[in-house]
N, C-alpha and C positions, 0 to 999 in steps of 0.2 A: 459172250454172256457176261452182265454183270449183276452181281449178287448185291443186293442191300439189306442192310444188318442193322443193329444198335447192337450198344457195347457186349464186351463178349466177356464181360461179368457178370453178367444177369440176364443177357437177353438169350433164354434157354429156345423158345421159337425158333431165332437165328439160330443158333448152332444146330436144330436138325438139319436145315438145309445147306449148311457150310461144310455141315460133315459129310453128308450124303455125298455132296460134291469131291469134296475131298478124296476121300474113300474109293471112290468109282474114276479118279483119275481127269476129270473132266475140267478142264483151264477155265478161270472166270475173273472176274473183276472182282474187288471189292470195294463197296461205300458202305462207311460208318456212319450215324445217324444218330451221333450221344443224345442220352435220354435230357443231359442236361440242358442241350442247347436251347434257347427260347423257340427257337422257328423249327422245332423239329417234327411236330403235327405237319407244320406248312411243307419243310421240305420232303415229308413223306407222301405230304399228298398228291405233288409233284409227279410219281410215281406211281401210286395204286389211291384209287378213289377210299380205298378202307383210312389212310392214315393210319396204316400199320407197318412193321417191320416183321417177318423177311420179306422182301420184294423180289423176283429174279424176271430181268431183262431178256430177253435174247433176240435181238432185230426190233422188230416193230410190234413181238411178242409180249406180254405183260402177263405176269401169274403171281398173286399173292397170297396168304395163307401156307405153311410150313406144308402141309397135308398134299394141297394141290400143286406146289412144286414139287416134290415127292414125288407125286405119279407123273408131273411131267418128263422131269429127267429122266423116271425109268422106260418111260414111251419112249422119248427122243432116242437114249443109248439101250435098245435093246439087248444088245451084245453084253452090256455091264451085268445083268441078270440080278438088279437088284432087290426084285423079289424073290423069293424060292423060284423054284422051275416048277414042283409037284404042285400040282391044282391042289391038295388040302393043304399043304405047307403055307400056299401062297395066302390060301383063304383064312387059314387060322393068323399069319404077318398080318394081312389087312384088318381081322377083329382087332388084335390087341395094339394096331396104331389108333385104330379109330377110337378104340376106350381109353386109351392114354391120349387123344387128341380132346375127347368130349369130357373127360372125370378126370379125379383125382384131384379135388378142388382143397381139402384139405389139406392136400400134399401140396398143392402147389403154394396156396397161400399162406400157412406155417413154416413150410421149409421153402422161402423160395432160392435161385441158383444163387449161388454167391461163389465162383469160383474159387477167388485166390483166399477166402478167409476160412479160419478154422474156427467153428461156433459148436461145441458138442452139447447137446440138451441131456443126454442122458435117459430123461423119461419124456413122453409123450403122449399129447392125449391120446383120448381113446378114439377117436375119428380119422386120427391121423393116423395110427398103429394101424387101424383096419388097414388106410389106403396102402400104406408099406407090405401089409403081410397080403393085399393082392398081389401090389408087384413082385414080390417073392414068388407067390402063385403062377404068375403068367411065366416069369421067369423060368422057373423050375417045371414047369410044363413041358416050355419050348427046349428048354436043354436035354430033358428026358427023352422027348422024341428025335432028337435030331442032335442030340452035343459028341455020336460018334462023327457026325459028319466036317466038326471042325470047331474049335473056342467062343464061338457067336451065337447068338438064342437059334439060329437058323443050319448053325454050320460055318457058314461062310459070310462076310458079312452083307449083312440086308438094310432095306430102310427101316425094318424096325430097329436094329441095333439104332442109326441115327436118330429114331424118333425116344429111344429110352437113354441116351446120350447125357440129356440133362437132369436124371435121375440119379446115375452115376455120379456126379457132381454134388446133386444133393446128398447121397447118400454119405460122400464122403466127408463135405464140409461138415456135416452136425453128427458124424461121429454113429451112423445106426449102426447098432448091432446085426450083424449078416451070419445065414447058417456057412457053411464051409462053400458048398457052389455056389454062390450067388458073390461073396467074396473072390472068389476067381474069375467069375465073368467080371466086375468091378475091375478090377488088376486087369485083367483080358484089355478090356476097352480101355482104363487110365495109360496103357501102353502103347495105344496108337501113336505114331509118331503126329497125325493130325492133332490128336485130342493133347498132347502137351505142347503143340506149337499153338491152341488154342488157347490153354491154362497161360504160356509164356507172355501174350499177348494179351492178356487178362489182367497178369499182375505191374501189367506194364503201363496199364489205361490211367491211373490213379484218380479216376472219376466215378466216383460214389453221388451214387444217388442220396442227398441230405435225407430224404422221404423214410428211406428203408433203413440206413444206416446213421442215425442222428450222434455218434461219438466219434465220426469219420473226420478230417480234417479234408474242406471242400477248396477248390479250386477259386 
């Protein structure tokens, strides 16, 4: 299998499915795709007809979009069990990827991932606050129902953890204020040993997008 990504500074898409991988034990390749490069449209379309990044390979197999690798890998490694196993567990994981795949448009474009940088805003508008105190909401749903069964929204981890992955990152770069569990899930997940070899490899990229970051010093 081989995985294609853009930088794992921003590119929050990639890291669901780098993490999933990760997480579920499963050996893969990786090709980076910096957002800087000129031919990077070109070399992605090489790949998948979207000219997007995640890409994931596997033989003569092609799947892009974060969501639909997602369920592929959980097809392929049945045994990994990375959705719930309870039919509502499982149904309730697939709503809140799918609304954290489809919304969250002010969360995303306000706060986007910016791993290795520390940007605290303090206050926030009010469209953006809504979208944070969903995700609190869905959060604290899933930990109610299911957080005896183990530190992850599900218990143990699942693809939604991978798919709220880059939340965690936002949350921590600009500094939100978190009720007490939803700070431990945060902590929970910044502890994977994946999710720091993720960050380490982030702050190691030193390629800043000029676009998003215009006081960066560019390459």
């Amino acid at each position: 299998m081989k995985l294609v990504i853009g930088n794992k500074n921003y590119s929050s898409w990639s890291l669901r499915a780098w993490l999933l991988l990760r997480e579920a034990g499963v050996p893969f390749e990786e090709e980076i795709l910096g957002f800087n490069e000129p031919d990077f449209a070109e070399r992605a379309r090489r790949y998948s007809p979207a000219g997007r990044v995640p890409v994931l390979c596997d033989g003569n197999i092609v799947v892009w979009d974060s969501l639909a690798i997602a369920e592929y890998i959980a097809e392929k490694f049945p045994e990994k069990k990375l959705w719930p196993e309870a039919h509502a567990a499982r149904a309730l994981a697939r709503s809140i990827c799918a609304e954290m795949h489809a919304g969250f448009a002010h969360l995303r474009n306000r706060l986007p991932m910016n791993c290795e940088a520390s940007l605290p805003i303090g206050m926030f508008e009010v469209a953006v606050q809504r979208d944070i105190d969903r995700v609190l909401e869905i959060w604290g749903d899933a930990r109610a129902r299911h957080g005896s069964e183990g530190p992850f929204l599900f218990g143990r981890f699942t693809v939604a953890d991978a798919y709220f992955a880059p939340v965690v990152w936002r949350f921590t770069t600009y500094d939100v204020p978190l009720p007490t569990p939803a700070r431990a899930y945060v902590e929970t997940m910044r502890g994977l040993a994946s999710m720091k070899d993720w960050l380490a490899s982030a702050r190691a990229e030193k390629d800043f997008v000029a676009a998003d970051e215009p006081y960066r010093r560019h390459r």
